[in-house]
C-alpha positions as CSV (number, residue, x, y, z in Angstrom):
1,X,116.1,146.7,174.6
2,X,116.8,149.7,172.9
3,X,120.0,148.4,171.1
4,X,117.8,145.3,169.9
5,X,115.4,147.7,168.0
6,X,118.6,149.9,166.5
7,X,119.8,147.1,165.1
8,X,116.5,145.7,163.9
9,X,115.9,149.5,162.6
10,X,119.8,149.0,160.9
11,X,119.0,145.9,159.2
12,X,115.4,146.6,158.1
13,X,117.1,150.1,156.4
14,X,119.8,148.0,154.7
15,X,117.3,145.7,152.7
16,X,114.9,147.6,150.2
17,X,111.2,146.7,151.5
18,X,109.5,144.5,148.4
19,X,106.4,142.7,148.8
20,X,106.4,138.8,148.1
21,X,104.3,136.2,148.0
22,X,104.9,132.4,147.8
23,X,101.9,132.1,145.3
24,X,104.0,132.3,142.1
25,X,101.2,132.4,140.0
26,X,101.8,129.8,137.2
27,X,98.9,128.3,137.4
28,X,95.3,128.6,138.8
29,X,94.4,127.4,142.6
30,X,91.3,126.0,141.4
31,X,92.2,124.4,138.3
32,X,92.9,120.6,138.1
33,X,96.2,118.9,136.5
34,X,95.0,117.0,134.4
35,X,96.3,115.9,130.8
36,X,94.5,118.7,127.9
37,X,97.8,119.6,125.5
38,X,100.7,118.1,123.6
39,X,103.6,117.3,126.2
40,X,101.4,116.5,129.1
41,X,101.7,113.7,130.8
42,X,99.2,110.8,132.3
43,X,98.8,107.9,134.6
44,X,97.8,104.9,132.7
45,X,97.1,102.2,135.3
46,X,96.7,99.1,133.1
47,X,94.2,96.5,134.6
48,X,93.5,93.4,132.1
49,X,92.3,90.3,131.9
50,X,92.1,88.0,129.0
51,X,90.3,84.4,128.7
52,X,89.5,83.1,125.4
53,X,87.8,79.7,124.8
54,X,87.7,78.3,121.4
55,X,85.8,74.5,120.7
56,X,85.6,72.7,117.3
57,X,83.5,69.6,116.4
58,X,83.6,68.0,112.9
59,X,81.7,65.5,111.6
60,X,81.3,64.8,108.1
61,X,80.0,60.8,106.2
62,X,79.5,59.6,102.5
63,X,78.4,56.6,101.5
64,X,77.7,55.8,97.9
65,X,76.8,52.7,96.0
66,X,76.7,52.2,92.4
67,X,75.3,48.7,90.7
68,X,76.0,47.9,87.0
69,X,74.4,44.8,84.5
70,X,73.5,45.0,81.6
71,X,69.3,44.6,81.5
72,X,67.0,43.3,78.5
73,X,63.9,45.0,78.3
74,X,64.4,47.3,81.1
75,X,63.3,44.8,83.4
76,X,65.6,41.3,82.7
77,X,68.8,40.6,83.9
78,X,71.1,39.3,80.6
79,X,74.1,38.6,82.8
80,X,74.6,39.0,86.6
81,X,75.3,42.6,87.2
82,X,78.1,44.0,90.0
83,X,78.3,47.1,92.0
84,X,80.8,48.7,94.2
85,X,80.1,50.6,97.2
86,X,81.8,52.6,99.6
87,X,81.6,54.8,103.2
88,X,83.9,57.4,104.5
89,X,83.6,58.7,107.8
90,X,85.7,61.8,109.4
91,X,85.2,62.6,113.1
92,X,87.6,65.2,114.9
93,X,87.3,67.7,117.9
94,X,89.7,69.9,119.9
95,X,89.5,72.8,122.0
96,X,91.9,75.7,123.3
97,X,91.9,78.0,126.4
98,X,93.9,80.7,126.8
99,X,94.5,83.0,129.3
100,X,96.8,85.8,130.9
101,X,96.2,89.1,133.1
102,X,98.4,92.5,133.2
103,X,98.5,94.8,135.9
104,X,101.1,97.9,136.1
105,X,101.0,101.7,136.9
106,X,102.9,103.4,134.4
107,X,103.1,107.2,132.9
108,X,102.4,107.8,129.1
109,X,102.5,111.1,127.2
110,X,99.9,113.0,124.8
111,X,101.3,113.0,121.5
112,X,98.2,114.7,120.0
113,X,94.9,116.2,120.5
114,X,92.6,115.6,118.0
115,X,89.6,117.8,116.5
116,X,87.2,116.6,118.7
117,X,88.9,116.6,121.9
118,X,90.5,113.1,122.4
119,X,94.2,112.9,123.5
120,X,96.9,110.1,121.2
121,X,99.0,108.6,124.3
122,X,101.9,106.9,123.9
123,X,103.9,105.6,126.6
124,X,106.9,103.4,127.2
125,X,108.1,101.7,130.4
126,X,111.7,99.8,130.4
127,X,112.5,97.7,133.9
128,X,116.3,96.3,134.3
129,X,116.6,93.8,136.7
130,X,119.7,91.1,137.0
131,X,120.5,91.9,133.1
132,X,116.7,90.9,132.7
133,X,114.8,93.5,130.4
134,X,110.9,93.9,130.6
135,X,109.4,96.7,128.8
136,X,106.0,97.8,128.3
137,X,104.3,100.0,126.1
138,X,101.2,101.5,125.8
139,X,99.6,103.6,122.9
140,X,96.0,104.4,122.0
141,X,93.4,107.7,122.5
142,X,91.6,109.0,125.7
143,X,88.9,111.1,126.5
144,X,89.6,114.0,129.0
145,X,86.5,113.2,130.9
146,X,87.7,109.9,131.4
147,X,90.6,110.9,133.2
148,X,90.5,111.2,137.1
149,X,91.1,113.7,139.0
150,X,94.3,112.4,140.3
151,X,95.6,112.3,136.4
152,X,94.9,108.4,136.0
153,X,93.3,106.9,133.2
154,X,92.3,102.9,133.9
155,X,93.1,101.3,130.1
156,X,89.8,100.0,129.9
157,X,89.3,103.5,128.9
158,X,91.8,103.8,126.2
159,X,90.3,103.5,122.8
160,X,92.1,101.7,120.1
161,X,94.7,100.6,122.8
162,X,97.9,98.9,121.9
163,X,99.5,97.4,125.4
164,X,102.3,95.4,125.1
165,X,104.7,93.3,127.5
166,X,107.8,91.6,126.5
167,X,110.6,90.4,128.5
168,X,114.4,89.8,126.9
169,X,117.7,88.1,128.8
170,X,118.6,85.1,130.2
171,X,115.0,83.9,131.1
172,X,113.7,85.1,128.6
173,X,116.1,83.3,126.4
174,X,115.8,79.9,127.7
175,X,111.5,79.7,127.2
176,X,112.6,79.7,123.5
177,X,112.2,76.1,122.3
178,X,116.1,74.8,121.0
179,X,117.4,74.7,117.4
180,X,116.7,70.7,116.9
181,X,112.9,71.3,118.7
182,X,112.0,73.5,116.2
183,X,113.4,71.9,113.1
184,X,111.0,68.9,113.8
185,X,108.6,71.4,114.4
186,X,109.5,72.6,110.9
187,X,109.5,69.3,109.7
188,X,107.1,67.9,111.4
């Protein structure tokens, strides 16, 4: 026992004593993370829905009629007088629906802060999958009290916001309509 606490003594002699701490002080305990500067990063998790509806009716009729003679007096027929006349009818209709949702989780970055507060975010997402490429960006302005305190921001939140999904390769390449199917389209 004794040896035990000369050789605890012996190592605790070699090693100057310093007080540590595994705090290291960079930021506050009690402070949150979320976006407020230039650099910082947020969660954009992008939640939309689109459904337009658009219906057209058109209706539109003439009909005219002009009679010619020459009259005596105002009031007698001199020779038998003609007239042409004439209708033109136009009915037409249609209607378009169009549709599409988005959802994706995706980090963008504050590019600004403005005067009052807000925070520019711009943020770009590129997905690689079987030499298909899908990228989606996001740009637009936040408020900071619309972020959560997990650092997420749903888009319906983002002011002005630019969201945009594209897909290139093979797939993608194939949706296209053909060279002769759109010169008739052209033409046509």
């Amino acid at each position: 026992m004794v040896l035990v606490a000369a050789v605890a003594l012996g190592a605790a002699a070699a090693w100057p004593a310093a007080a540590s701490s595994l705090w290291t002080g960079a930021g506050s305990l009690y402070a949150d993370n979320k976006a407020r500067q230039v650099g910082d990063l947020v969660t954009i998790i992008i939640v939309e829905r689109t459904q337009a509806t658009s219906t057209a009716q058109t209706q539109t009729g003439q009909d005219t009629s002009v009679n010619f003679g020459p009259v005596l007096w105002n009031s007698v027929p001199i020779v038998p007088g003609f007239g042409l006349s004439g209708n033109d009818n136009f009915r037409a209709g249609g209607s378009t629906t169009r549709g599409g949702s988005l959802n994706a989780r995706m980090t963008a970055k504050v590019v600004e802060v403005l005067p009052n507060g807000n925070l520019v975010i711009e943020g770009r997402q590129t997905i690689i999958v079987n030499d298909e490429e899908q990228v989606i960006v996001v740009s637009g302005t936040i408020r900071p009290q619309d972020i959560a305190p997990d650092n997420t921001v749903l888009s319906t939140y983002v002011a002005d916001a630019t969201i945009s999904y594209h897909g290139a390769g093979t797939i993608g390449d194939k949706q296209e309509p053909g060279l002769l199917t759109r010169l008739f389209n052209w033409l046509f």
